[in-house]
MDAnalysis code that builds the backbone (N, CA, C; Angstrom):
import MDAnalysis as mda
import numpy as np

u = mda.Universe.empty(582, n_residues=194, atom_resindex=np.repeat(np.arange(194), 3), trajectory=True)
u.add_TopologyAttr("name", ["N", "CA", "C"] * 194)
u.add_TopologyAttr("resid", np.arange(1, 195))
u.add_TopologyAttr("resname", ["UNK", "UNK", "UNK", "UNK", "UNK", "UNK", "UNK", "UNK", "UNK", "UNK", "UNK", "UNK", "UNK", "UNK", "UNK", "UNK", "UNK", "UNK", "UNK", "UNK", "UNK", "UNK", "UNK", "UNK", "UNK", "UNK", "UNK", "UNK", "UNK", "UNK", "UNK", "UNK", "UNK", "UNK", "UNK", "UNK", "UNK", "UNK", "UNK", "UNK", "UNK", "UNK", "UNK", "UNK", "UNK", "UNK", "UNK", "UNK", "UNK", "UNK", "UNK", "UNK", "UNK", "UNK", "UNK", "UNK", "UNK", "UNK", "UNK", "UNK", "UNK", "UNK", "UNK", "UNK", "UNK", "UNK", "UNK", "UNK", "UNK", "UNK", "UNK", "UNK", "UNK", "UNK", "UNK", "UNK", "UNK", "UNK", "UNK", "UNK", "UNK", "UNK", "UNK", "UNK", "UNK", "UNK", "UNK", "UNK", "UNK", "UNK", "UNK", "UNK", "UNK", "UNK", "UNK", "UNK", "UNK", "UNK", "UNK", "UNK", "UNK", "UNK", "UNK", "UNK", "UNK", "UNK", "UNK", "UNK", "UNK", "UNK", "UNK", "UNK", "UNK", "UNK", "UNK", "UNK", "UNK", "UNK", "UNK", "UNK", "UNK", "UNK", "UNK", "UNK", "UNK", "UNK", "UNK", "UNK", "UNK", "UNK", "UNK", "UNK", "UNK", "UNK", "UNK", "UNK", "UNK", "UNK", "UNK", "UNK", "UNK", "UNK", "UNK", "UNK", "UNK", "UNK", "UNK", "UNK", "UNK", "UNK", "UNK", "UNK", "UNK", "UNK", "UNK", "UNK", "UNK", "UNK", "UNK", "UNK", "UNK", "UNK", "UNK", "UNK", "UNK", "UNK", "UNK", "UNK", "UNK", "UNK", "UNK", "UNK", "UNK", "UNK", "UNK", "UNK", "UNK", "UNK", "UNK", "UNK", "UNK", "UNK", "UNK", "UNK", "UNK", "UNK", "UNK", "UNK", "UNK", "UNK", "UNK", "UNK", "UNK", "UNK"])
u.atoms.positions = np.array([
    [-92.773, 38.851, 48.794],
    [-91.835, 39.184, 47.752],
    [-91.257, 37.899, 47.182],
    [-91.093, 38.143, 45.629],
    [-90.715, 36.562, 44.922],
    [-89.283, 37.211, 44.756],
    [-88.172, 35.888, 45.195],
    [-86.685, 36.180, 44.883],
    [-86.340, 34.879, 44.238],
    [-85.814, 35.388, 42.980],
    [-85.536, 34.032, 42.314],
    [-83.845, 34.279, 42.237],
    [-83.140, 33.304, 42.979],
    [-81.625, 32.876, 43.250],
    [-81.163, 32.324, 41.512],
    [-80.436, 32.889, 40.852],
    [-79.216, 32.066, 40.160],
    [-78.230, 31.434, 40.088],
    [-77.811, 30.567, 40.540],
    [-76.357, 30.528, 40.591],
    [-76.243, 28.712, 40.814],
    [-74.968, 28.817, 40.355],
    [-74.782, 26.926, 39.918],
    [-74.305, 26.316, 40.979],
    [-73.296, 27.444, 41.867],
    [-73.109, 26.687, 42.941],
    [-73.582, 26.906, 44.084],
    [-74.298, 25.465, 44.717],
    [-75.091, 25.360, 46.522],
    [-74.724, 26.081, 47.240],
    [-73.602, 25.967, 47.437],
    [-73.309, 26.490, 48.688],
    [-73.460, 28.336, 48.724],
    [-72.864, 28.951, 47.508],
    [-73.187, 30.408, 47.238],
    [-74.471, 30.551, 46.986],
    [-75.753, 29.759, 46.401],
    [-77.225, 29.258, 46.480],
    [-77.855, 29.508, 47.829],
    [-77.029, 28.952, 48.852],
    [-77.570, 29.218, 50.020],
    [-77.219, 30.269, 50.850],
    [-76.193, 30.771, 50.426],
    [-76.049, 31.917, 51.367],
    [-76.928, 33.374, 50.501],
    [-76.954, 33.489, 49.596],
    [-78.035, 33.991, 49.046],
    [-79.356, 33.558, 49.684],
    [-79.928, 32.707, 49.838],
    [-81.172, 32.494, 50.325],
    [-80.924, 32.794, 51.589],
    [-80.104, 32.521, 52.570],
    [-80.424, 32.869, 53.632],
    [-80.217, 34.441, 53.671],
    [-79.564, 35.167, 53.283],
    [-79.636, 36.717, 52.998],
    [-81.304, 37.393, 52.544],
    [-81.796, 36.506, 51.424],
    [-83.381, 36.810, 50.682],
    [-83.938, 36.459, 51.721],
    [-83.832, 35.660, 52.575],
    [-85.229, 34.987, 53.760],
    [-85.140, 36.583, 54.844],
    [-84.022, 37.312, 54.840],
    [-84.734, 38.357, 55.889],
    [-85.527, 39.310, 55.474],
    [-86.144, 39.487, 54.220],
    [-87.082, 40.438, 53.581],
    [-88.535, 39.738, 53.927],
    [-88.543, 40.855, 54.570],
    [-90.351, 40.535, 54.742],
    [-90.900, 39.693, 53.862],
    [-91.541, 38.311, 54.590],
    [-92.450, 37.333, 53.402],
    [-91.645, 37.382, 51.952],
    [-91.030, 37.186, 52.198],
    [-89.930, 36.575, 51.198],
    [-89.900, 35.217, 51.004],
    [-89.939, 34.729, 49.758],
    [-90.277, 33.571, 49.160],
    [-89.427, 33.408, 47.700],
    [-88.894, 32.350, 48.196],
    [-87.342, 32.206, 47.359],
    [-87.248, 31.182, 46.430],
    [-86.972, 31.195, 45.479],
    [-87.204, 29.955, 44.694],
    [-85.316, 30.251, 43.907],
    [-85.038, 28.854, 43.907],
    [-83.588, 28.653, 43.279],
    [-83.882, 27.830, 42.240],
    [-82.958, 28.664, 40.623],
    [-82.713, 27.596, 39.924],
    [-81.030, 27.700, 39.162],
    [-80.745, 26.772, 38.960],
    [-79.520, 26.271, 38.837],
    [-79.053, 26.407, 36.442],
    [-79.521, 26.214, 36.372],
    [-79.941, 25.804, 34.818],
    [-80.272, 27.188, 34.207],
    [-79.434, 28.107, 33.278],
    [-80.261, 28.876, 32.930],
    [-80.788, 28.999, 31.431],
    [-80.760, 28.158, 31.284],
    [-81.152, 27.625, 29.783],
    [-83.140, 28.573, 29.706],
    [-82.957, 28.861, 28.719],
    [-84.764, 29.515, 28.499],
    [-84.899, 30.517, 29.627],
    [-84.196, 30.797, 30.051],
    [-83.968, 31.500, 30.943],
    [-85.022, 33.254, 30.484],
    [-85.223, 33.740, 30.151],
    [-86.423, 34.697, 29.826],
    [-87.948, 33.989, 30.224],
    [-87.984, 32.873, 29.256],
    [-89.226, 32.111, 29.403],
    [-89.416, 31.778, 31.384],
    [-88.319, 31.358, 31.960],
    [-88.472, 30.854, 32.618],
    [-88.658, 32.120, 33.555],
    [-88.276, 33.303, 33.517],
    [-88.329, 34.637, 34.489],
    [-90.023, 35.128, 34.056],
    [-90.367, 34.684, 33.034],
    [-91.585, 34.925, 33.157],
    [-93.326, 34.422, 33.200],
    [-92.753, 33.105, 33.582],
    [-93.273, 32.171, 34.232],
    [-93.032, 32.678, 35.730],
    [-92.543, 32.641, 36.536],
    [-91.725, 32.617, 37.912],
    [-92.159, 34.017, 38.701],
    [-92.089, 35.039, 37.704],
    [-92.087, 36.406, 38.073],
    [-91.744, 37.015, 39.371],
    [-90.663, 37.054, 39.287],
    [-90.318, 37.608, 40.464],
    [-89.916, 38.835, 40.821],
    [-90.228, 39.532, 42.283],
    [-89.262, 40.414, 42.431],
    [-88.508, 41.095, 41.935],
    [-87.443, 40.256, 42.268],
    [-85.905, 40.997, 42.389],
    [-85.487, 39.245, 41.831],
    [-84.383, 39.271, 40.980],
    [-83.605, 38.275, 40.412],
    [-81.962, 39.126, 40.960],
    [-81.321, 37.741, 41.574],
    [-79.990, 37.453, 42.417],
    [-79.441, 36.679, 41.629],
    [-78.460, 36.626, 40.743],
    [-77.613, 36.140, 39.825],
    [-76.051, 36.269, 40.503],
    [-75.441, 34.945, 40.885],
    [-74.319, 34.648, 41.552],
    [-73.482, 34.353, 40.599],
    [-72.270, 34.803, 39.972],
    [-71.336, 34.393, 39.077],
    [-70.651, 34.342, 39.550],
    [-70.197, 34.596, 41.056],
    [-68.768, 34.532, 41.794],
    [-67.382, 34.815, 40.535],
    [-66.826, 34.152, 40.359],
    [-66.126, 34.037, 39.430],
    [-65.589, 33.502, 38.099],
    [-66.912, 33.875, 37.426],
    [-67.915, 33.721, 36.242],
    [-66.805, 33.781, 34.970],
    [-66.888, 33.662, 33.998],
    [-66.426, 33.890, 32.734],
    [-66.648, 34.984, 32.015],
    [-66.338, 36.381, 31.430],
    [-66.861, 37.027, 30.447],
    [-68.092, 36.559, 29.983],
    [-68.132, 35.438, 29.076],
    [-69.780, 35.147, 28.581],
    [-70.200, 34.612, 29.183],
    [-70.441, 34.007, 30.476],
    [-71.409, 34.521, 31.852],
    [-71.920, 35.477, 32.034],
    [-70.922, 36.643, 32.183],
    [-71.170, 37.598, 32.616],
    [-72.588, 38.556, 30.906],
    [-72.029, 38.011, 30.033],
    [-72.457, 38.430, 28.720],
    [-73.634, 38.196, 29.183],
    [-74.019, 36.786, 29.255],
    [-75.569, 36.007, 29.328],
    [-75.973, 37.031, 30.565],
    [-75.761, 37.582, 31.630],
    [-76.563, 38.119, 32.482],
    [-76.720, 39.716, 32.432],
    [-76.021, 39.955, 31.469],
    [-76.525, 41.253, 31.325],
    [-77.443, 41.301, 30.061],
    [-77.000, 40.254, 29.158],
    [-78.557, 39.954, 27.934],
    [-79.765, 39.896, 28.726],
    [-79.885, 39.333, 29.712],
    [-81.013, 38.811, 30.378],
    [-81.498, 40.240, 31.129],
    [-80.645, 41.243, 31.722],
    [-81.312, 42.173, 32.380],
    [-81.432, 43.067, 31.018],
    [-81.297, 43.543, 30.011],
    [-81.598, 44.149, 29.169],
    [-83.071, 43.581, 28.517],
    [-83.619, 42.620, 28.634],
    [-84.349, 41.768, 28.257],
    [-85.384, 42.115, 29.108],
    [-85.496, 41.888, 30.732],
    [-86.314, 41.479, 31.219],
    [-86.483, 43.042, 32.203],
    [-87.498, 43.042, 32.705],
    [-88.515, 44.364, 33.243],
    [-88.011, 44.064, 35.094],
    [-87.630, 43.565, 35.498],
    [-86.956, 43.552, 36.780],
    [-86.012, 43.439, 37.594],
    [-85.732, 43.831, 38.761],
    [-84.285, 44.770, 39.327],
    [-83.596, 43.315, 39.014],
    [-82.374, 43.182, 38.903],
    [-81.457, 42.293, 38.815],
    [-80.230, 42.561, 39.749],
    [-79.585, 41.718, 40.360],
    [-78.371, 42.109, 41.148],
    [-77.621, 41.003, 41.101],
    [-76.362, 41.709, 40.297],
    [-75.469, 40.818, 40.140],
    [-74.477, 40.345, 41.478],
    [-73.715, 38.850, 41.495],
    [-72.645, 39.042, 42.476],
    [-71.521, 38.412, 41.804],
    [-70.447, 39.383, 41.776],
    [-69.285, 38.753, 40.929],
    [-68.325, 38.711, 41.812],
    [-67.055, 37.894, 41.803],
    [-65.855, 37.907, 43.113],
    [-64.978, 39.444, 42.407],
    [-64.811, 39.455, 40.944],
    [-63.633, 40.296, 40.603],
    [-64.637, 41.077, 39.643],
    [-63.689, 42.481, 38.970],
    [-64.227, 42.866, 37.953],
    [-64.153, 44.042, 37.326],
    [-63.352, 44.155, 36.095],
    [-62.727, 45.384, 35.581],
    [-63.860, 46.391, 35.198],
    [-63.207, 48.176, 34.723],
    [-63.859, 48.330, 34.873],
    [-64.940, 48.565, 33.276],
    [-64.523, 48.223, 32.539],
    [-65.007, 47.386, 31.125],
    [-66.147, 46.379, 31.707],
    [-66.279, 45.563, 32.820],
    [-67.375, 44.410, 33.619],
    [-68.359, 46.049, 33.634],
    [-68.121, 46.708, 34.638],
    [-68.556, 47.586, 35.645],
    [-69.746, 48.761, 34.643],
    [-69.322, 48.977, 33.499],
    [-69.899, 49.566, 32.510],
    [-70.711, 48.539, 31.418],
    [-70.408, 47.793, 31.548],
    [-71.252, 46.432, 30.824],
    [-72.230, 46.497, 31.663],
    [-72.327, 46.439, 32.547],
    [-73.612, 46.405, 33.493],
    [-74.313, 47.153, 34.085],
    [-74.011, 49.177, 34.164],
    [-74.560, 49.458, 33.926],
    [-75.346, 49.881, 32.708],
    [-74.513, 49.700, 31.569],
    [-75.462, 49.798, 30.240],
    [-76.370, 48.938, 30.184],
    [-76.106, 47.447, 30.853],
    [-77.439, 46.588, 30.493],
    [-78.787, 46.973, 31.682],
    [-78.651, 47.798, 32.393],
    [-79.391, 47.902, 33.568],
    [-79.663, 47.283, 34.433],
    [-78.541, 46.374, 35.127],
    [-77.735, 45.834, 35.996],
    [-78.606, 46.818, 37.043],
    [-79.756, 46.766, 38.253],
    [-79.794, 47.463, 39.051],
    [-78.780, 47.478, 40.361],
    [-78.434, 46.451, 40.792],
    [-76.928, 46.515, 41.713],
    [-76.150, 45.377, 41.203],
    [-75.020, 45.713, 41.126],
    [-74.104, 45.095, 40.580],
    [-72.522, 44.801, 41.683],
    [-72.541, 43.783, 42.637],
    [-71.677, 43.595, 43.965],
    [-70.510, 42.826, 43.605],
    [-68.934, 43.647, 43.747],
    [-68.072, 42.888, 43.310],
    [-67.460, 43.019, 45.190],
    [-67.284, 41.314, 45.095],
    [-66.317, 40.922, 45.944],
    [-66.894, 41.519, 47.380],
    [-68.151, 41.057, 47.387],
    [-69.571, 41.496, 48.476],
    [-70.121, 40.609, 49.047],
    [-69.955, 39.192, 49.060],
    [-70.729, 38.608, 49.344],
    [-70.819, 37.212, 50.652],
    [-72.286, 37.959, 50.893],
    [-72.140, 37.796, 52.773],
    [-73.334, 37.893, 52.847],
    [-74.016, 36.737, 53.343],
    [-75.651, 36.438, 54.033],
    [-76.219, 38.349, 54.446],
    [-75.321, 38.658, 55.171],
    [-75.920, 40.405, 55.851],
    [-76.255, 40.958, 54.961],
    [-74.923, 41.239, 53.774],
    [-75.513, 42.132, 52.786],
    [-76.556, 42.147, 51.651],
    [-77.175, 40.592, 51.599],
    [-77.853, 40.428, 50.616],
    [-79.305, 41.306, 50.596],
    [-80.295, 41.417, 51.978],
    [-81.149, 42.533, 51.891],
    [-80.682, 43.712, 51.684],
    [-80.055, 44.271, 52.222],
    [-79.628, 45.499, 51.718],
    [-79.159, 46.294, 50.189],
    [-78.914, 44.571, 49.697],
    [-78.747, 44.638, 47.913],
    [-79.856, 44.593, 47.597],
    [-80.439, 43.958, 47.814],
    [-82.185, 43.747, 47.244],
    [-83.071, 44.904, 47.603],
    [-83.071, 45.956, 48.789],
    [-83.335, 46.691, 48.899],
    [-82.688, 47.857, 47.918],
    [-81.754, 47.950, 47.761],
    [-80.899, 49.037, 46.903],
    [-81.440, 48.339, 45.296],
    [-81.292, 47.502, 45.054],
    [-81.518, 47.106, 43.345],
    [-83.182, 47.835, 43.004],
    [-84.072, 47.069, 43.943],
    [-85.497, 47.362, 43.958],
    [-85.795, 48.763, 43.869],
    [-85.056, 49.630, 44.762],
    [-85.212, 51.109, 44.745],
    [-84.437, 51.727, 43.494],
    [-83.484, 51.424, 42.768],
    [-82.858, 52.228, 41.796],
    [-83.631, 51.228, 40.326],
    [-84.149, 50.204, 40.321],
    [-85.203, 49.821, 39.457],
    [-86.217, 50.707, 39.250],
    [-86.713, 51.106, 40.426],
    [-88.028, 51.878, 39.940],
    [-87.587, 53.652, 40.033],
    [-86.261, 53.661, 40.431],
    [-86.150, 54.974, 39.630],
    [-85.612, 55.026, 38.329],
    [-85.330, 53.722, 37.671],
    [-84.680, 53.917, 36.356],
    [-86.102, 53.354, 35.737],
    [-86.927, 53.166, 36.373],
    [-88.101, 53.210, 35.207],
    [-88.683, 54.079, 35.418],
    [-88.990, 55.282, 36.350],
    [-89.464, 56.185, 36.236],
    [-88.600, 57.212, 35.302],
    [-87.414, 57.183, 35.080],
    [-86.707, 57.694, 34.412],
    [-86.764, 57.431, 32.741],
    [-87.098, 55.839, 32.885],
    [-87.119, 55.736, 30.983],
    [-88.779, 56.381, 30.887],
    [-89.950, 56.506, 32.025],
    [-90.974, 56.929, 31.456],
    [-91.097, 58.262, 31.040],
    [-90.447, 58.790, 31.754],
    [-90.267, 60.380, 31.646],
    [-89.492, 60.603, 30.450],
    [-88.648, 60.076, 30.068],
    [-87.488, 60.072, 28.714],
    [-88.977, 59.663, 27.706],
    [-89.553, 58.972, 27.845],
    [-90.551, 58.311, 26.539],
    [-91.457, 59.376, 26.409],
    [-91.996, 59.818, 27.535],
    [-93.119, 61.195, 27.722],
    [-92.714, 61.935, 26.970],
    [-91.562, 62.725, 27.097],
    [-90.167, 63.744, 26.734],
    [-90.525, 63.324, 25.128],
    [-89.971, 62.066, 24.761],
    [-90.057, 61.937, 23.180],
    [-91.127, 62.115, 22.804],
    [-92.475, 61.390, 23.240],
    [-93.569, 61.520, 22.743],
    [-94.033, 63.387, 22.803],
    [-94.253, 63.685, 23.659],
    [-94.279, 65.452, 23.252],
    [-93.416, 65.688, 22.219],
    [-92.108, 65.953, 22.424],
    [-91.760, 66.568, 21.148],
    [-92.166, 65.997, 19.419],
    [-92.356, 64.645, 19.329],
    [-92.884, 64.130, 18.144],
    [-93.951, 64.679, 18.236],
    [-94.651, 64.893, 19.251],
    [-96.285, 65.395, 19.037],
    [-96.098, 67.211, 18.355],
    [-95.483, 67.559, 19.403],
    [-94.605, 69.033, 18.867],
    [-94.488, 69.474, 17.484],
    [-93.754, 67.876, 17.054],
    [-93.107, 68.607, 15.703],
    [-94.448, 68.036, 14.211],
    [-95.624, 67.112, 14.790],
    [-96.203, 67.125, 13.878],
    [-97.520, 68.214, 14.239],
    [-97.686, 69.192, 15.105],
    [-98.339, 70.478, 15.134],
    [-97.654, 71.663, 14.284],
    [-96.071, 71.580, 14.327],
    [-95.530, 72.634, 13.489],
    [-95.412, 72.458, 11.900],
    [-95.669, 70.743, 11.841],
    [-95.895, 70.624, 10.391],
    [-97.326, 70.698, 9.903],
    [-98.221, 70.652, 10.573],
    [-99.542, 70.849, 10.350],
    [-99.699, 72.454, 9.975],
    [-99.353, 72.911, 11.218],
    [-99.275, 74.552, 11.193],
    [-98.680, 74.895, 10.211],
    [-97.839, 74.555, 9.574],
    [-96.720, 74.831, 7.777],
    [-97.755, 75.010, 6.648],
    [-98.390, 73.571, 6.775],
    [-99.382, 73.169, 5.777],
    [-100.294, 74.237, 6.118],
    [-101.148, 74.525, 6.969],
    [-102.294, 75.094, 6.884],
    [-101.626, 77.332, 6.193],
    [-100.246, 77.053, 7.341],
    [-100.198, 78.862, 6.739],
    [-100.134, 78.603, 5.226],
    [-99.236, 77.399, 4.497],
    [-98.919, 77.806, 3.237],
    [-100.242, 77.463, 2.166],
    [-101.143, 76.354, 2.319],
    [-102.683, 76.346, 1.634],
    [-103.425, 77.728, 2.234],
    [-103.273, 78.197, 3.472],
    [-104.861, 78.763, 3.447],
    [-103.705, 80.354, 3.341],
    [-103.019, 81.048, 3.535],
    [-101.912, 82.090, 3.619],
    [-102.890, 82.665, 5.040],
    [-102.490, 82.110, 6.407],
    [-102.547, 82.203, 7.487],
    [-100.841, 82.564, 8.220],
    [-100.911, 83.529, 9.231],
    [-99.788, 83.402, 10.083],
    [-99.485, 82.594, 10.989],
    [-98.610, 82.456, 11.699],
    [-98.369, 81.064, 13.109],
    [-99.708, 81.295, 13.633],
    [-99.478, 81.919, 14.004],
    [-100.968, 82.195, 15.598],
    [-102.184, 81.546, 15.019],
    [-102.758, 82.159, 13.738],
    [-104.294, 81.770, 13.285],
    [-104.187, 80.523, 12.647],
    [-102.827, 79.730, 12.389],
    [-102.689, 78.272, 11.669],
    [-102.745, 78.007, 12.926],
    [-101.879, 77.675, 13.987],
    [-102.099, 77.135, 15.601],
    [-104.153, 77.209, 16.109],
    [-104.737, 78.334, 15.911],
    [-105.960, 78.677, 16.643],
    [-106.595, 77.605, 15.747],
    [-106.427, 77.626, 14.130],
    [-107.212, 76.719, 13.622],
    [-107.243, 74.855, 14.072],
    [-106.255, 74.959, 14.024],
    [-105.649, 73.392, 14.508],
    [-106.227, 73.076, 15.316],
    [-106.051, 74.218, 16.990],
    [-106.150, 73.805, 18.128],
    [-108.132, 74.154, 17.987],
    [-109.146, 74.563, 17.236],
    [-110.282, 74.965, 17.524],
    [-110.670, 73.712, 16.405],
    [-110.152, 72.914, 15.482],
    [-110.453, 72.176, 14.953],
    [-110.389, 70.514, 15.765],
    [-109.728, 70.664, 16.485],
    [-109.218, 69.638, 17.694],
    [-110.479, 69.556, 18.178],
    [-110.456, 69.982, 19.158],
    [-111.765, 70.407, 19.741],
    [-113.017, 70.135, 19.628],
    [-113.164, 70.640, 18.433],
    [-114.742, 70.322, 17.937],
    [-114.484, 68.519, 17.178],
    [-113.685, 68.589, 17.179],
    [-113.338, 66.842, 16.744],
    [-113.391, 66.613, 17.706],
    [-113.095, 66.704, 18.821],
    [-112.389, 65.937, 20.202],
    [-111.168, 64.994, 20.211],
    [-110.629, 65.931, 18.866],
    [-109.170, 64.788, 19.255],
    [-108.179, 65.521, 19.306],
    [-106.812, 65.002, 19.939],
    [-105.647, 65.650, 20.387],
    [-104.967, 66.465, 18.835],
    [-104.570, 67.760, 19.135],
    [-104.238, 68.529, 18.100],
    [-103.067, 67.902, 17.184],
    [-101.858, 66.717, 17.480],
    [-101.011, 66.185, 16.804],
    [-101.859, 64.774, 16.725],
    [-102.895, 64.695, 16.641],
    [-103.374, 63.429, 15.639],
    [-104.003, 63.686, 14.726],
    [-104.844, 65.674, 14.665],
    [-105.092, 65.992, 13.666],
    [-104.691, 66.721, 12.764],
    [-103.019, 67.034, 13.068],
    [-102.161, 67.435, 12.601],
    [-101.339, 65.726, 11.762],
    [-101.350, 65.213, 12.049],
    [-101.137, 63.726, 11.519],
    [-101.825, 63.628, 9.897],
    [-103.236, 63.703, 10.503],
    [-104.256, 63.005, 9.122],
    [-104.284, 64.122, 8.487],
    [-104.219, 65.817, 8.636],
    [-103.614, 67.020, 7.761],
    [-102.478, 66.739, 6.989],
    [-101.143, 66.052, 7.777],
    [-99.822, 65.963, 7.171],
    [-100.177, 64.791, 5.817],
    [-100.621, 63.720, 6.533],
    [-101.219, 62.641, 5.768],
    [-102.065, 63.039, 4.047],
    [-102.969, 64.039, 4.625],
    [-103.729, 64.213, 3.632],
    [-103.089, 64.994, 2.323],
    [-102.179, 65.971, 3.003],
    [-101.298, 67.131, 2.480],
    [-100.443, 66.076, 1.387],
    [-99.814, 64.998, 1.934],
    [-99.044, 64.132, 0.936],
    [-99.873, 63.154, -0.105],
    [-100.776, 63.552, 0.440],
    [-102.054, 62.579, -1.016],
    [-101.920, 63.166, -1.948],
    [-102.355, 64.452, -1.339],
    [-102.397, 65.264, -2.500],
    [-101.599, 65.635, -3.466],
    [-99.972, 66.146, -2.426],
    [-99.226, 65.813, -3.150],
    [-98.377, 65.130, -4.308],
    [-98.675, 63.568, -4.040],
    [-98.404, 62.581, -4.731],
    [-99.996, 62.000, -5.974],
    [-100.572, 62.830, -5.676],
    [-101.664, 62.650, -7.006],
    [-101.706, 63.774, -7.997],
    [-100.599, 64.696, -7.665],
    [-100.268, 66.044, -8.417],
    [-98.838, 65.733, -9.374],
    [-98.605, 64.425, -8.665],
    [-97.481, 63.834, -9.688],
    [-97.290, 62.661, -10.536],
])
């Protein structure tokens, strides 16, 4: 496992690492500088990213939740204090654990374990949300296909749907892509009638 440490100061640097060294084959890399900081997370690729602000500034805190909104892996913040205006900043940016006034060599696997596990349920969650959208867009360009075909051919739901879905078919393509180049075609026409 790659754990890439943030934080400016050594000594909170190291107690983070020694917390990351009890994860199985764990391999830790610290950097101090977060300048290019995207570029540099994806070069590095790690894991789980450990971002130490102890007692950070607001736009500290800004820059590390830009960065987890940005980037595709668990992040865990460690802050000393933090209202709860901080606390909602970070979960909107998808902050996977976010530790105020936590920090202690013991607890650091157990954060990294908790960030890692609610990472991949919040991406199983945005996939299912994207699935979710993509059906219903697919949905709603079958019911506009189905519009077009009852009102050109004077078909009811059922036999505009059978046509669609038996025209699919013998195309071999998915019924809202040929409900697409129908909608598509329907507005050619349209717009060459004007």
């Amino acid at each position: 496992m790659n754990v890439l440490i943030i934080a400016s100061d050594d000594a909170r640097a190291s107690v983070l690492q020694q917390g990351a060294t009890e994860c199985p084959g764990a391999r830790v890399e610290k950097i101090r500088d977060t300048r290019a900081l995207l570029r540099r997370l994806a070069t590095l690729e790690p894991d789980v990213v450990l971002i130490d602000l102890g007692s950070a500034e607001p736009g500290a805190l800004e820059e590390a939740f830009a960065a987890s909104r940005a980037v595709r892996w668990p992040i865990a913040v460690f802050v000393d204090a933090a209202n709860s205006d901080t606390v909602q900043a970070a979960i909107e940016a998808g902050v996977a654990a976010f530790v105020v006034d936590g920090f202690a060599a013991s607890r650091i696997k157990p954060v990294i374990d908790v960030a890692m596990t609610r990472f991949r349920a919040m991406c199983r969650l945005r996939a299912e949300a994207s699935e979710a959208r993509l059906a219903l867009e697919e949905r709603k360009l079958i019911e506009r296909g189905k519009a077009i075909l009852m009102k050109q051919n004077g078909l009811d739901e059922d036999q505009a749907y059978q046509l669609l879905r038996r025209s699919a078919m013998r195309q071999n393509r998915k019924m809202a892509d040929l409900a697409r180049s129908l909608i598509a075609a329907s507005q050619l026409i349209e717009e060459s009638k004007s």
